[in-house]
C-alpha positions as CSV (number, residue, x, y, z in Angstrom):
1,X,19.8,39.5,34.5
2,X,20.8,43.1,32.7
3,X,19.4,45.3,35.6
4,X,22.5,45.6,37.6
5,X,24.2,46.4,34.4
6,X,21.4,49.1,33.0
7,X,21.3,50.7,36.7
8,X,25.5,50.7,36.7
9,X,25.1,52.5,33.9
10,X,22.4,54.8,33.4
11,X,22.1,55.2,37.1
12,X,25.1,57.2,37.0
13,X,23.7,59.6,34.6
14,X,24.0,63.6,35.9
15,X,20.1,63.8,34.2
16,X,19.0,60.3,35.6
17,X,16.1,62.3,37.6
18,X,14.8,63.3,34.5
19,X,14.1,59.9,32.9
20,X,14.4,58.2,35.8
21,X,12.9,59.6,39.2
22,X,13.1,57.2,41.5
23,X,16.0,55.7,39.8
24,X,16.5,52.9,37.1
25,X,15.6,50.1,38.9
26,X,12.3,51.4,40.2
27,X,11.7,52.3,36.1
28,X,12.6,48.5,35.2
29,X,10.4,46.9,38.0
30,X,6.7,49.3,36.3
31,X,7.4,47.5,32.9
32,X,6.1,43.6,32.2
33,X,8.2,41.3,30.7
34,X,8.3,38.8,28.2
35,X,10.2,34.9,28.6
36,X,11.0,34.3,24.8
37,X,14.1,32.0,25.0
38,X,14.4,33.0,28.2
39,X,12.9,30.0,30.7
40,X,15.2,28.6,32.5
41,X,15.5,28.1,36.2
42,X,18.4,30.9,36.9
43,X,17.1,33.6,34.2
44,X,13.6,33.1,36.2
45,X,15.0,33.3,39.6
46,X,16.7,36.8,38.6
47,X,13.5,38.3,36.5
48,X,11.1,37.1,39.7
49,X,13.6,39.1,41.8
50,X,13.0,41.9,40.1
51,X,9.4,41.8,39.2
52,X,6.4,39.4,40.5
53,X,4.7,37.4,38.3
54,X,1.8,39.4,37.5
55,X,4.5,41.4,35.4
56,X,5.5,38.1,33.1
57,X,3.9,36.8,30.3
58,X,5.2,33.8,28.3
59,X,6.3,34.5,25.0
60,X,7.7,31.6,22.6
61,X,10.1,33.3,20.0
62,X,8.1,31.0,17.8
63,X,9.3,30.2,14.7
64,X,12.9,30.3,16.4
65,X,12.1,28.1,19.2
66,X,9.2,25.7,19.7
67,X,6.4,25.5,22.4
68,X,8.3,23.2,24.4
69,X,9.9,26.1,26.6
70,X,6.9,26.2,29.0
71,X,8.1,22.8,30.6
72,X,11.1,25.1,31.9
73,X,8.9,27.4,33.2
74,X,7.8,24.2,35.0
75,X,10.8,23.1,36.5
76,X,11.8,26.7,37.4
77,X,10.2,26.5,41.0
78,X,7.2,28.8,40.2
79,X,3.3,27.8,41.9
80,X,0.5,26.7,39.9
81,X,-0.7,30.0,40.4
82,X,2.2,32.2,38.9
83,X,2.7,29.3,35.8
84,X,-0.9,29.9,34.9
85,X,-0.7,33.7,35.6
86,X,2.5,33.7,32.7
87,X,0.8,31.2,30.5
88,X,-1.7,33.2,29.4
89,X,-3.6,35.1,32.6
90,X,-1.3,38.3,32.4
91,X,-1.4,37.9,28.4
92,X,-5.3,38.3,28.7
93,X,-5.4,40.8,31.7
94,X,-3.3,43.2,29.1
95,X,-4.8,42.2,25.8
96,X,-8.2,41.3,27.1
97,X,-9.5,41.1,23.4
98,X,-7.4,37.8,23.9
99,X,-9.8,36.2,25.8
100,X,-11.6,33.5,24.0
């Protein structure tokens, strides 16, 4: 939701070539990100219009918030495949030690 804001910003930077190549968004679509306290439907639609869901992981914000934020993920309109894949498949792809 901040990468029209970031890009507004930093995009206009006379050095942006030098931290940014091919530009700001292109640098915010390589990094993975995480959902803690951020589940719901129209913060998912704008991070999975950035990035796919290969590049998400769920993250809880635990003790702050409970487990219960998954069920957004739920209702946010993803497939069984891209739930599982931010559940924990990405988690374990990066951190494979976290494979049990």
């Amino acid at each position: 939701m901040m990468a029209g804001r970031i890009d507004a910003f930093y995009g206009k930077s006379p050095n942006v070539k030098e931290f940014a190549p091919e530009g700001i968004l292109d640098e915010l679509r390589r990094l993975n990100y995480d959902t803690a306290n951020a589940t719901s439907a129209p913060t998912m639609a704008a991070l999975t219009k950035l990035v796919p869901a290969s590049q998400i992981t769920y993250g809880t914000d635990y003790p702050y918030f409970g487990l219960g934020q998954f069920k957004d993920l739920k209702e946010a309109g993803l497939s069984a495949a891209e739930l599982e894949s931010i559940g924990s498949g990405n988690a374990t792809r990066l951190i494979p030690r976290l494979r049990s």
